[in-house]
C-alpha positions as CSV (number, residue, x, y, z in Angstrom):
1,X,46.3,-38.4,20.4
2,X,43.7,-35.7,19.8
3,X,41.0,-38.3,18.5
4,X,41.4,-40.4,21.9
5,X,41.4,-37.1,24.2
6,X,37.9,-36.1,22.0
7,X,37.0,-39.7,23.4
8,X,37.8,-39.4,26.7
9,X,35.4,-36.2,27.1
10,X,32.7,-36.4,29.3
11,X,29.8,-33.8,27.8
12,X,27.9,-32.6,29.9
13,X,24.4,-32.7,28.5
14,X,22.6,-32.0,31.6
15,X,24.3,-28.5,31.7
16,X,23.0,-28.0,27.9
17,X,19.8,-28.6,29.0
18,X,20.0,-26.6,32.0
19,X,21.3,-22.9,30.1
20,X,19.6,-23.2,27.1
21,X,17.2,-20.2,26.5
22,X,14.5,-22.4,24.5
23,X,12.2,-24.4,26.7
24,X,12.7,-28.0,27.2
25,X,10.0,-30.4,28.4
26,X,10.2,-34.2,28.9
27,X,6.9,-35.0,29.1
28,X,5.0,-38.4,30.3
29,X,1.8,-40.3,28.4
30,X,-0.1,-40.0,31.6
31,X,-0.3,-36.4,30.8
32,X,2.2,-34.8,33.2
33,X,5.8,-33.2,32.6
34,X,8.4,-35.7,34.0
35,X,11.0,-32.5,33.4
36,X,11.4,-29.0,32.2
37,X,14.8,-27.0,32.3
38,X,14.9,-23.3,34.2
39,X,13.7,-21.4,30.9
40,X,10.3,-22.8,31.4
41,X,9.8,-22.0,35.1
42,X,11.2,-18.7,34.6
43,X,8.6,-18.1,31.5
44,X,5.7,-19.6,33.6
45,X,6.5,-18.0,36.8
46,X,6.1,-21.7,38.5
47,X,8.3,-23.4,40.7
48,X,9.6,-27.0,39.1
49,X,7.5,-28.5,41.9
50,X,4.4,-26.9,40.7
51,X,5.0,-27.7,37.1
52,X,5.5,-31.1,37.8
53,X,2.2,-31.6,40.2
54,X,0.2,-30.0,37.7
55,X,-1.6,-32.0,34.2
56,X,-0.1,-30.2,31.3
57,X,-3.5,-29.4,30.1
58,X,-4.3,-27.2,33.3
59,X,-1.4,-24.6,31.8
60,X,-3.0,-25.0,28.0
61,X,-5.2,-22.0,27.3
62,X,-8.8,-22.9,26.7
63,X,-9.0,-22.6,23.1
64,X,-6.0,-24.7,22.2
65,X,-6.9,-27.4,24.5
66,X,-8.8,-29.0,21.6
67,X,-6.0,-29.4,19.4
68,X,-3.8,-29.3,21.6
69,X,-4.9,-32.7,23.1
70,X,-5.4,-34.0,19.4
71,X,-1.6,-33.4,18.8
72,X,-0.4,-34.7,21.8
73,X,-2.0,-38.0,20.9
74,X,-0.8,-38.1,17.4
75,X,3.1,-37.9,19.2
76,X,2.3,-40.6,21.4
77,X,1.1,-42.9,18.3
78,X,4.6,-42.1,17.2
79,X,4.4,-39.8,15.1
80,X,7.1,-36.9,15.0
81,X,5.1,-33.2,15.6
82,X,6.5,-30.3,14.0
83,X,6.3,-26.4,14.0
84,X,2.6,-26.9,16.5
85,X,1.7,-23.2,18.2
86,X,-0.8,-23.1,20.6
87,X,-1.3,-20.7,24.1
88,X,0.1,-21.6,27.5
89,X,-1.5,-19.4,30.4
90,X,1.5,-18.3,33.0
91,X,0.9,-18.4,36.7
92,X,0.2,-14.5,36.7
93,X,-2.7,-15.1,34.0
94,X,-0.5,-13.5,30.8
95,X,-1.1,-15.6,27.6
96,X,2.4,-16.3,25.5
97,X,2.7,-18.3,22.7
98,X,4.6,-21.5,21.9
99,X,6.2,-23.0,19.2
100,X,7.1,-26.7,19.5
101,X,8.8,-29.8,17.9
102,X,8.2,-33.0,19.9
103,X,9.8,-36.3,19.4
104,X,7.9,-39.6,20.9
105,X,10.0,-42.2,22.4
106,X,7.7,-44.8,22.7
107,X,9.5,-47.4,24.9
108,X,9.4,-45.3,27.6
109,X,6.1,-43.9,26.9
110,X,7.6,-40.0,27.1
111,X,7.5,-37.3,24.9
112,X,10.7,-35.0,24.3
113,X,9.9,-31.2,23.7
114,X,11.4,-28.2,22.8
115,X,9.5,-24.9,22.3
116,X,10.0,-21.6,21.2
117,X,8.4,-18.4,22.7
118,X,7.2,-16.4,19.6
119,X,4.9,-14.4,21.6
120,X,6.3,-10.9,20.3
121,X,6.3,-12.5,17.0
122,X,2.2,-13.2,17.3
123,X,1.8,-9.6,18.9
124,X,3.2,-7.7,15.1
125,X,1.3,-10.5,13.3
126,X,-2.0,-9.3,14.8
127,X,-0.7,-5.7,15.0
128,X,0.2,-6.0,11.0
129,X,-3.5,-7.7,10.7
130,X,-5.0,-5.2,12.2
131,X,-3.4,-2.5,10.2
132,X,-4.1,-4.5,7.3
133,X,-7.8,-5.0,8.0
134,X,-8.5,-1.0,9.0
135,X,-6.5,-0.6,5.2
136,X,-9.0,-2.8,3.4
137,X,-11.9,-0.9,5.4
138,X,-10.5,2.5,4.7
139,X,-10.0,1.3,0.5
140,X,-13.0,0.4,0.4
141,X,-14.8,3.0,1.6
142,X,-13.5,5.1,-0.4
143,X,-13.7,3.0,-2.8
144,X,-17.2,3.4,-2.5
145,X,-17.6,7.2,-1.8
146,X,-15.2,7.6,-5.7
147,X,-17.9,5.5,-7.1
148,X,-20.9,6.6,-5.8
149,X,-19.4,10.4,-6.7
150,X,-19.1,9.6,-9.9
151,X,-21.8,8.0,-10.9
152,X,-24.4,10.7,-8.7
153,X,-22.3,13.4,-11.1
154,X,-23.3,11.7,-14.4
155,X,-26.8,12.5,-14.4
156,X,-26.1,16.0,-13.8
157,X,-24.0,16.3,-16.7
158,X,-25.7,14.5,-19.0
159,X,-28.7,16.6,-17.8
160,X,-26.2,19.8,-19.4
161,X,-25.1,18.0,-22.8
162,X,-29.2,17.1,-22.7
163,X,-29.7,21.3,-22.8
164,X,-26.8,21.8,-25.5
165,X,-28.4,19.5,-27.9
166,X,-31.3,21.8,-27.8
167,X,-30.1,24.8,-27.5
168,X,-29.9,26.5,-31.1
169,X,-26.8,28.5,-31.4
170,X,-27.7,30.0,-35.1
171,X,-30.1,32.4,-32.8
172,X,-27.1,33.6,-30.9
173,X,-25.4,36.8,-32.7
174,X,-22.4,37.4,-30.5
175,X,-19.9,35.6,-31.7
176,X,-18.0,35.4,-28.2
177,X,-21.0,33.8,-26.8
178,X,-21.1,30.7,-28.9
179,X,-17.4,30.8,-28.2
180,X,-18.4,30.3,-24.4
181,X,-21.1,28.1,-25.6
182,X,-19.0,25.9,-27.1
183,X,-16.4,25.4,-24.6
184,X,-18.7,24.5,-22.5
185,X,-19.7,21.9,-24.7
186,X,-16.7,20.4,-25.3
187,X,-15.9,21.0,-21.2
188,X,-19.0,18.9,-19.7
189,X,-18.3,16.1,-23.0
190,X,-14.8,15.5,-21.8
191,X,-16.3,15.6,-18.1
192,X,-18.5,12.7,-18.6
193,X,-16.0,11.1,-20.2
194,X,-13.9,11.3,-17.7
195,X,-16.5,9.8,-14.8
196,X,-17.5,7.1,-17.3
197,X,-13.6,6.1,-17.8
198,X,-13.7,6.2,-13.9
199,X,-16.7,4.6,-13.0
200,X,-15.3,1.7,-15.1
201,X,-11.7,1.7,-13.6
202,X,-13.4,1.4,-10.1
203,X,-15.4,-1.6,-11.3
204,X,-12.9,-3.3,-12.8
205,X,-9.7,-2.2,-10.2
206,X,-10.7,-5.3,-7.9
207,X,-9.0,-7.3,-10.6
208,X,-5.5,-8.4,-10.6
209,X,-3.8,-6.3,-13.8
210,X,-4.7,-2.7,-14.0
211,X,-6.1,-2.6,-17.7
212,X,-3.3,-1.0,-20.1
213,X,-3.3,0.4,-23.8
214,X,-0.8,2.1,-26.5
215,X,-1.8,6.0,-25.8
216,X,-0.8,8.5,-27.6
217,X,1.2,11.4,-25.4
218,X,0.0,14.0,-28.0
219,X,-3.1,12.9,-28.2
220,X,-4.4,12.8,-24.4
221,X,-2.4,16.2,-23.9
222,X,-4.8,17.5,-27.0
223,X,-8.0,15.6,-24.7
224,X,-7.0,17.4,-21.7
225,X,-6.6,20.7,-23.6
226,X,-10.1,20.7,-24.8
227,X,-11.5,20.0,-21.3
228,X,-9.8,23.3,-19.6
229,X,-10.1,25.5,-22.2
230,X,-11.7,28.5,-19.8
231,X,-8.4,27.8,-17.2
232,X,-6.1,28.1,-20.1
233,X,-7.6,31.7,-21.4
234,X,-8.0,32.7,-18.4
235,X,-4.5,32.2,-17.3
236,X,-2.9,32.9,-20.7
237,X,-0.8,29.9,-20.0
238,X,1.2,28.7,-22.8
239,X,2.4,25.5,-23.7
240,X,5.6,23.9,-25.3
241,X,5.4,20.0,-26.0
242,X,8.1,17.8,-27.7
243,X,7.2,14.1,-28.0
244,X,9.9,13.4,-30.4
245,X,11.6,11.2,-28.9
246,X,8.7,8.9,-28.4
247,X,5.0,9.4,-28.0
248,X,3.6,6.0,-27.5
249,X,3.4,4.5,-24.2
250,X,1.4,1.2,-22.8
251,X,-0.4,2.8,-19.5
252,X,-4.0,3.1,-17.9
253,X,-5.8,6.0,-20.0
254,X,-7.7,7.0,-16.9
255,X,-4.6,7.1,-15.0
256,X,-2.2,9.4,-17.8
257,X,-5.0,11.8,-18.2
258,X,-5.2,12.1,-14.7
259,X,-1.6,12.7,-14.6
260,X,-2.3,15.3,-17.0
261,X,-4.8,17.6,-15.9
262,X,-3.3,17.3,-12.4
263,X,0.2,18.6,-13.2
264,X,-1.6,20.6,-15.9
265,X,-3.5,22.5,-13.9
266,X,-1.3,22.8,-10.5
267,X,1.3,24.6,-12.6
268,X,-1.5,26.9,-13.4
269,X,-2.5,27.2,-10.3
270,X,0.5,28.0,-8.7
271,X,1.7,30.5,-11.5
272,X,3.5,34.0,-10.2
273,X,2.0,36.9,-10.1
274,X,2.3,39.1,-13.0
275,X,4.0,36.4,-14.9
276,X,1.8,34.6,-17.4
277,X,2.9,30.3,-16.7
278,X,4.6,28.3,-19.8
279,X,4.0,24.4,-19.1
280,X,6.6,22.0,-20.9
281,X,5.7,18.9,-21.3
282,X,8.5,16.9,-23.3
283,X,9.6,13.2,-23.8
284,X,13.4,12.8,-23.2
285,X,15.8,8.8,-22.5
286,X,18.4,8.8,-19.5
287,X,20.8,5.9,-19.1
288,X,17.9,4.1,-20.9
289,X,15.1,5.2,-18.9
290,X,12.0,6.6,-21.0
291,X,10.9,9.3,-19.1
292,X,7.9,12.3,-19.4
293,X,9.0,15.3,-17.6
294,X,6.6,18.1,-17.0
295,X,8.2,21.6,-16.0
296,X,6.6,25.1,-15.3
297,X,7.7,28.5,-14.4
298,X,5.6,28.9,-11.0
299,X,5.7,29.9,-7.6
300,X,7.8,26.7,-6.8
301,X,8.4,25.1,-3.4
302,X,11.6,24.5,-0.6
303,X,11.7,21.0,-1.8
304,X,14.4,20.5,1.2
305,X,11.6,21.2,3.6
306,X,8.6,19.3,1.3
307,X,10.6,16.1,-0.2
308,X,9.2,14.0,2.5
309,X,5.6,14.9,2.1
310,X,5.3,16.2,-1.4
311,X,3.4,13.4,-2.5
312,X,1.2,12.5,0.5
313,X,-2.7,13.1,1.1
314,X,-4.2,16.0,2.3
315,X,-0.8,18.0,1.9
316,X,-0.6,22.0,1.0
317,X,2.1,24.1,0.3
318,X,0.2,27.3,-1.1
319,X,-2.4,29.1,0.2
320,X,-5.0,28.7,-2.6
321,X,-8.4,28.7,-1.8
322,X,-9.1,25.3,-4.0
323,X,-6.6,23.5,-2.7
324,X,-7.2,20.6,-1.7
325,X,-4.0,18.2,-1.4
326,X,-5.0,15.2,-3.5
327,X,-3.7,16.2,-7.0
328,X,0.4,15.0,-6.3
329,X,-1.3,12.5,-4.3
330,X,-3.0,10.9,-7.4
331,X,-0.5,11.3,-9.7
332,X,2.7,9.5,-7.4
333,X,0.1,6.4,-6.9
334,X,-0.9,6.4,-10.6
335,X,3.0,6.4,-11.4
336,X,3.9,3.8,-8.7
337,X,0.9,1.2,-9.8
338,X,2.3,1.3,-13.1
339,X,5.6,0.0,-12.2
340,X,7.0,3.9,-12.9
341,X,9.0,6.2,-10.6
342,X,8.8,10.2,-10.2
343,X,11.0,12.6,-9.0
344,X,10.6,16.6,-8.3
345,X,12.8,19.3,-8.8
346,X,11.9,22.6,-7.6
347,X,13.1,26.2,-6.5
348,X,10.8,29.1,-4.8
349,X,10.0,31.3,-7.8
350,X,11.7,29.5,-10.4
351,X,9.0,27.1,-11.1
352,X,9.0,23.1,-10.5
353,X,10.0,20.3,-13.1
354,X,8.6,16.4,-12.3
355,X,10.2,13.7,-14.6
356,X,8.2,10.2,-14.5
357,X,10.6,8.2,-15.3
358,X,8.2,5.0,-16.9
359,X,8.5,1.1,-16.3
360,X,10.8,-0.5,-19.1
């Protein structure tokens, strides 16, 4: 009973072809449209008698009407055309894009059409392509400006271990003035290492796999030490470190000692007044999780108002002369290219704690 009155059914394709919101074309070998439903003259802003009267290629915009006319005479060969975009130009000049699928039937010599308008879709594709192009610009110029910085501040500091090497201490009698002597010695040895490591990582970052090794935590803390010597007696910072629980990690050496000397030295930075800064640096597991957590006794922050910029360029929450924004900025994207996450805990006057949390 059912399967006869399913029989019995006219459908009424025509009214299919009539609502449908995709465009519909019936188009002829001779190069005009034999039909279109209302979505097309409602997107072309032509009446059905205009459409019809006028060769398809007059609505083609100019620079698709190459391949456009090449794929139109691969469907009349008889071969199916698939997923084809080109440009059709409406009657008030605007420019929209079309997606079609066209099927030949070649006994009748037409063409059956159905496109899609992915206009908006094109729009955020050139949008994102812009943004994406200005990105690549703006990395690479600076880019450029970190290399060209470091390598102009080489000769200058090699120009300085050039005057230690000749500069005869045993002729010095105060014994606090070879002490100065010698930190800066060891100051302007770790700085050229440090724009040689970067210089390097520059030329090589272009690459795929940022470079990685087994670092000692100890051991770059100890580096980084020796490089701020005149920071740390002049703050009277101390320091409590506990790699116990591991000290080995496989990171970017340029990248952890810049993670170093950043948090290092913001803590000292942004110590109290009249309370001399204590920087723990400790190695700890949660739920698995091998994390480095770096916590300090300093002036703190309103996390609640700073969470959502904490870690972005060009951002200050203190009032330091030599501030400059970039340190947290550095050290979230050193954490985030190496596959690591970092979190901040802070409270104004009670100091600030970050725990990296590092890539398994």
């Amino acid at each position: 009973m059912n399967n006869q009155h399913c029989l019995n059914i006219e459908y009424k394709t025509e009214l299919f072809f009539e609502i449908s919101a995709d465009l519909f074309f019936i188009a002829g070998y001779d190069g005009y449209f034999k039909k279109v439903n209302p979505a097309v003259l409602h997107l072309l802003g032509y009446s059905e008698e205009e459409v019809l009267a006028k060769p398809i290629n007059d609505f083609v915009y100019k620079e698709d009407l190459e391949k456009t006319v090449l794929s139109r005479e691969r469907v009349k060969s008889g071969n199916p055309l698939l997923n084809f975009e080109n440009r059709y130009i409406t009657k008030n000049g605007e420019i929209v894009w079309l997606s079609w699928t066209s099927m030949p039937h070649i006994d009748n010599e037409l063409v059956y059409a159905i496109a899609k308008n992915i206009t908006e879709r094109k729009k955020q594709e050139e949008e994102r392509n812009t943004l994406l192009t200005n990105i690549k610009k703006i990395n690479k110029d600076l880019k450029k400006l970190t290399y060209t910085a470091s390598h102009d501040l080489r000769s200058p500091v090699n120009n300085l271990l050039s005057v230690f090497e000749l500069l005869d201490v045993s002729k010095i009698e105060d014994e606090e003035t070879k002490e100065f002597i010698e930190m800066l010695k060891i100051t302007s040895v770790g700085l050229q290492k440090t724009l040689n490591n970067y210089v390097d990582n520059i030329s090589h970052h272009d690459q795929l796999n940022i470079s990685v090794e087994p670092l000692s935590l100890e051991l770059v803390f100890n580096t980084i030490i020796q490089s701020i010597q005149s920071q740390i007696k002049d703050s009277k910072v101390k320091f409590v470190t506990d790699f116990s629980t591991f000290d080995t990690i496989t990171f970017n050496r340029v990248y952890l000692e810049s993670i170093f000397i950043n948090l290092i030295t913001n803590a000292i930075k942004y110590a109290q007044v009249n309370l001399s800064p204590v920087i723990t640096i400790k190695t700890q597991m949660s739920n698995g999780i091998a994390q480095l957590v770096f916590a300090d006794n300093g002036r703190g922050l309103d996390i609640d108002k700073v969470k959502n910029k904490i870690f972005g360029l060009n951002q200050k929450f203190h009032n330091n002369i030599d501030s400059h924004g970039i340190g947290l900025y550095l050290v979230y994207n050193h954490v985030i290219d190496m596959g690591g996450q970092i979190e901040v805990e802070s409270e104004i006057n009670k100091g600030t704690t970050f725990t990296i949390s590092l890539r398994k």
